[in-house]
C-alpha positions in Angstrom: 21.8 21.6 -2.5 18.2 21.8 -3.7 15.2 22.3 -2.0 14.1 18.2 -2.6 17.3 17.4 -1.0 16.5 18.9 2.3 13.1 18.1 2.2 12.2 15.5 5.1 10.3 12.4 3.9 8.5 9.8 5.6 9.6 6.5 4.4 8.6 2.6 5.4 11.0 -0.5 5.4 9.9 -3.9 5.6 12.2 -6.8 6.5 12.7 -10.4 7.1 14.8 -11.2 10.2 15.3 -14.7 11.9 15.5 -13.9 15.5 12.8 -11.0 17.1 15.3 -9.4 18.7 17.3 -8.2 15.6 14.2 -5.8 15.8 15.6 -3.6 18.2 18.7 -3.6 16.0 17.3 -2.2 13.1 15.1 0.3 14.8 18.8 1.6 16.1 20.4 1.3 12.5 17.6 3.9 11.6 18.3 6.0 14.1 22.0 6.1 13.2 21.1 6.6 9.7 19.2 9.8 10.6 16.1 9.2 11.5 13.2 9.7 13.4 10.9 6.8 14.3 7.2 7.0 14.1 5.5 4.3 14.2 6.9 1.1 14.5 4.8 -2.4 14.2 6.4 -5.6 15.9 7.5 -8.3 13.9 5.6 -11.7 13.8 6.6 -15.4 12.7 5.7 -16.0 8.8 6.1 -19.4 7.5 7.7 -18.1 3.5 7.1 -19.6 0.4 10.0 -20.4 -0.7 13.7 -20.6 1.0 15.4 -17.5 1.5 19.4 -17.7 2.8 18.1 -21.6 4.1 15.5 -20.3 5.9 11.7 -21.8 6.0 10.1 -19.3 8.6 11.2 -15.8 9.6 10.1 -12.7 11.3 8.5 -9.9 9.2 8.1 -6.7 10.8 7.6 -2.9 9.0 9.0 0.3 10.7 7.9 3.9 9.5 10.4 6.6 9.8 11.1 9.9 8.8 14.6 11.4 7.6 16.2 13.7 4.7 16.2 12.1 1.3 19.8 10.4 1.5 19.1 8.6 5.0 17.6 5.6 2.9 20.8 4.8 1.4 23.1 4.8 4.6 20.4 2.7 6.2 20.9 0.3 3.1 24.3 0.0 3.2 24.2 -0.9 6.9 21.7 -3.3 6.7 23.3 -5.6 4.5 26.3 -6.1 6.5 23.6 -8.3 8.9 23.8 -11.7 8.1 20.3 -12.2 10.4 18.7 -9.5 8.2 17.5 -11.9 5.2 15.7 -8.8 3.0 14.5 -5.9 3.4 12.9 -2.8 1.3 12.7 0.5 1.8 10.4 2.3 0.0 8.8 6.1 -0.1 5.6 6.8 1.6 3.2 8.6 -0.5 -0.3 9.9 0.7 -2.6 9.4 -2.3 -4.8 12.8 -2.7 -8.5 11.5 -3.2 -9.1 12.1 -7.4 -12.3 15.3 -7.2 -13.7 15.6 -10.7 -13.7 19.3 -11.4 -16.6 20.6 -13.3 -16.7 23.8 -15.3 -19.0 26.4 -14.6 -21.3 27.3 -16.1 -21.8 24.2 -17.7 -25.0 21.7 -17.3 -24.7 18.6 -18.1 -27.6 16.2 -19.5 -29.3 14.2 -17.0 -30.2 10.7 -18.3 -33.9 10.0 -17.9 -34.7 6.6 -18.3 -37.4 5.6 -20.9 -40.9 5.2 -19.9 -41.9 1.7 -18.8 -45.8 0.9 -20.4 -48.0 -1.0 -17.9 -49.0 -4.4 -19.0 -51.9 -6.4 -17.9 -52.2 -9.9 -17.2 -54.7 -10.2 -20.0 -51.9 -8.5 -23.0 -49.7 -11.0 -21.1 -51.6 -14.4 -21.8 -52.8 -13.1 -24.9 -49.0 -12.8 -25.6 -47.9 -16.0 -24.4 -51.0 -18.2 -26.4 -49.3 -16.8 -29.6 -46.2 -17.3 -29.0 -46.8 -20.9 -28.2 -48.5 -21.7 -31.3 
């Protein structure tokens, strides 16, 4: 086995489910799947847009979890035996590094100076606007 293999990951599933108790449920299916629970948010009443298994409304809840890399797909496989589980995804949490621009060194870089603004008086202005109205 390679090291990415072994490597724990933290991963996040989101699902459907008609009745809140099937909750409980899936937080054990993860479990048995081999992992370890870290945050879990309950799962609340959405009205969906469109049918899904004849079903208007359902109850959408996310989970966040962490386990080796092949817990995902035993946890798959045992959710869709559950008829009360209408979807579900599992996907792969990744922590996005903040982008730092690197500069050389040794190297300045041109500041932009704006151009110089002239002053105008209110007299060059009139005198502008009489001729352009003629």
């Amino acid at each position: 086995m390679s090291e990415a293999d072994i490597e724990t990951k933290t991963y996040e599933i989101g699902y459907l489910i008609t009745v809140p108790e099937k909750e409980k449920e899936i937080v054990r299916i993860v479990e048995q799947s081999g992992g370890t629970i870290v945050d879990n948010r309950s799962a609340a009443e959405v009205r969906l847009a469109y049918p899904v298994k004849k079903h208007q409304s359902a109850y959408f809840g996310v989970c966040y979890f962490t386990a080796m890399s092949e817990a995902p797909l035993r946890l798959q496989e045992a959710l869709k035996r559950d008829d009360q589980i209408l979807r579900f995804l599992v996907v792969v949490r990744v922590k996005k590094e903040p982008k730092v621009k690197k500069e050389k060194k040794g190297v300045e870089r041109p500041v932009a100076v704006p151009p110089p603004v002239a002053e105008v008086t209110n007299e060059a202005l009139e005198e502008k606007l009489e001729e352009i109205l003629k």
